[in-house]
N, C-alpha and C positions, 0 to 999 in steps of 0.2 A: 837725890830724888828718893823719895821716902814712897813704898808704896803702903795702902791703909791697910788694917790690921784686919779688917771687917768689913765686907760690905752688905752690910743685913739692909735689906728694908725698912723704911720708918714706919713704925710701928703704927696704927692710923688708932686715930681718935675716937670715944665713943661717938657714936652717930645723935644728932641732936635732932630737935624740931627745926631750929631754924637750919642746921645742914642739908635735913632731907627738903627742906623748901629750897633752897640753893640748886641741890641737887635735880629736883622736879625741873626747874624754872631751866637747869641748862638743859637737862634732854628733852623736853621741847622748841628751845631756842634752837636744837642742833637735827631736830628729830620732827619735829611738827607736821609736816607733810606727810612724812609717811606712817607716822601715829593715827592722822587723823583718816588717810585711806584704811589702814588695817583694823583699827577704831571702830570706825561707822558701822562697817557688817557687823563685828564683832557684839556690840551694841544694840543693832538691832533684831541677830538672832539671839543675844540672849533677853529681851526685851518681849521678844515673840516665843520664846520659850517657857517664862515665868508668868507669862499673862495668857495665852493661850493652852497652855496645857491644863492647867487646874479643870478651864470651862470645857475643854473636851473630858477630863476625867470625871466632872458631875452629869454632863451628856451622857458618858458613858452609863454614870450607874442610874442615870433615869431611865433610860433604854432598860438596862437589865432588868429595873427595876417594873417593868410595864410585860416584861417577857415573860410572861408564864411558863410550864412546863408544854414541850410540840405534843399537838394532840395527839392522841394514838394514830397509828397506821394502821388505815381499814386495806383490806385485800379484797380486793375488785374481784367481781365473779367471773368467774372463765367465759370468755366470748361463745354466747352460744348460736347454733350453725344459722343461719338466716334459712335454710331450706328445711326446717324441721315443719312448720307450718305445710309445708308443699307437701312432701314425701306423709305427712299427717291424710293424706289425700287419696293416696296412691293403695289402688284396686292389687290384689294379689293374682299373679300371673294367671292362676288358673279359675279367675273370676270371667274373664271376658267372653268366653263360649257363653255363658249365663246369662249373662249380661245382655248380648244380643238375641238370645232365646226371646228375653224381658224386653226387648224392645220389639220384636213381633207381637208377644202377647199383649202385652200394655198397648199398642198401635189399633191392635181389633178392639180391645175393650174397651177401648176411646170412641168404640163407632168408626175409626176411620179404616179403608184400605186400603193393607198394606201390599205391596206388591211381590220385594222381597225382600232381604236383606244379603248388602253387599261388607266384607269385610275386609283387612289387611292388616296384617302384623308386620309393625317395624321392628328394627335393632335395635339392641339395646344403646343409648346415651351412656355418655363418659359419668353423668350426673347420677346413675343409680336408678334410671327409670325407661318406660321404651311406651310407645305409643300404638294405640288399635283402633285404627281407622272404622269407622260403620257407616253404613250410607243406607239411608230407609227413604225409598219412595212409598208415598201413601198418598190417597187423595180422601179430600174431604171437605166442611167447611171452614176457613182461614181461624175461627176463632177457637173452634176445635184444635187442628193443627200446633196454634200457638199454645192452647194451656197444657196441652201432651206435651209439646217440648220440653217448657219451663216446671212440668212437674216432674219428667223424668231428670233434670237437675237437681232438683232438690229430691228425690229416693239417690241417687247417685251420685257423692260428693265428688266424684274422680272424673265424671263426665264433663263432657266439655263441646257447647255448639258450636261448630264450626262455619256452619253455613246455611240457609233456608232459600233454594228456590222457587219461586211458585211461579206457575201458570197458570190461566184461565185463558180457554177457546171464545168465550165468550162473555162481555160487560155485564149480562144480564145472567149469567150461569151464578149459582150459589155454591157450587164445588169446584177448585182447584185443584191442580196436582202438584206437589211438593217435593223436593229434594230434600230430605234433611238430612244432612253431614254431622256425624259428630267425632268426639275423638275421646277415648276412653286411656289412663293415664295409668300405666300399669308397672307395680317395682319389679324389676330386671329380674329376670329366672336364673334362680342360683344354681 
């Protein structure tokens, strides 16, 4: 028994055109199924990769391309207090003795009679301001009555009518007696 001297590998052949067809044709004869599952995706994510990226990448630079520089950033004016108009209104504590002086005087000077003047001071509100009740009975004629009211609103932005009672004794009397209520709106004494 002779054993060999060498046992190299045979040495392979250059690779040819018609080898590598040989060669193709057996690893799909042997391979085909699962060439063509691994295949498929493979083919069509690189299909969707080469044909859809470019048109998203001109997409892109048209977008850019349409995007200007972001306008400036404007800075919003500080929210201002919704009660600035009110408090705009609002009689100084130690107006309202005067005040109701002015509403006897003004009441005579109207012609009408006044009776007396009734007053009251509230507390002060959490809001910065506090309330002075006045009550002026007068009697006179209704049309009188009502242009005294409405002009002592307007000398007086802070006043405020609260209420007008009238009576008449009588359908055929030309003079009334009136309650007027008012309420004078005064900033809280510091």
């Amino acid at each position: 028994m002779t054993t060999p001297t060498s046992l190299k590998p045979a040495a392979r052949a250059p690779l040819t055109a018609q080898g590598l067809r040989l060669a193709v044709e057996l690893l799909l004869a042997r391979h085909a199924v699962k060439l063509i599952v691994l295949g498929l995706p493979a083919i069509a994510l690189a299909w969707l990769t080469l044909a859809l990226l470019p048109a998203q990448g001109r997409e892109l630079v048209s977008l850019r391309a349409r995007v200007k520089a972001p306008p400036p950033v404007v800075q919003a004016a500080p929210p201002q207090d919704p009660m600035v108009p009110f408090r705009a209104v609002l009689q100084p504590d130690e107006a309202k003795m005067e005040v109701a002086r002015a509403l006897w005087n003004d009441a005579a000077a109207a012609g009408l009679q006044p009776a007396r003047v009734d007053y009251r001071n509230n507390p002060s509100t959490a809001a910065g301001f506090s309330r002075f009740d006045l009550t002026l009975p007068v009697a006179g004629p209704p049309d009188v009555i009502r242009q005294f009211a409405f002009s002592l609103l307007e000398r007086y932005p802070g006043l405020a009518l609260e209420k007008i009672e009238l009576q008449r004794e009588a359908a055929v009397q030309d003079q009334v007696e009136a309650q007027l209520a008012f309420v004078l709106l005064l900033e809280a004494p510091k």
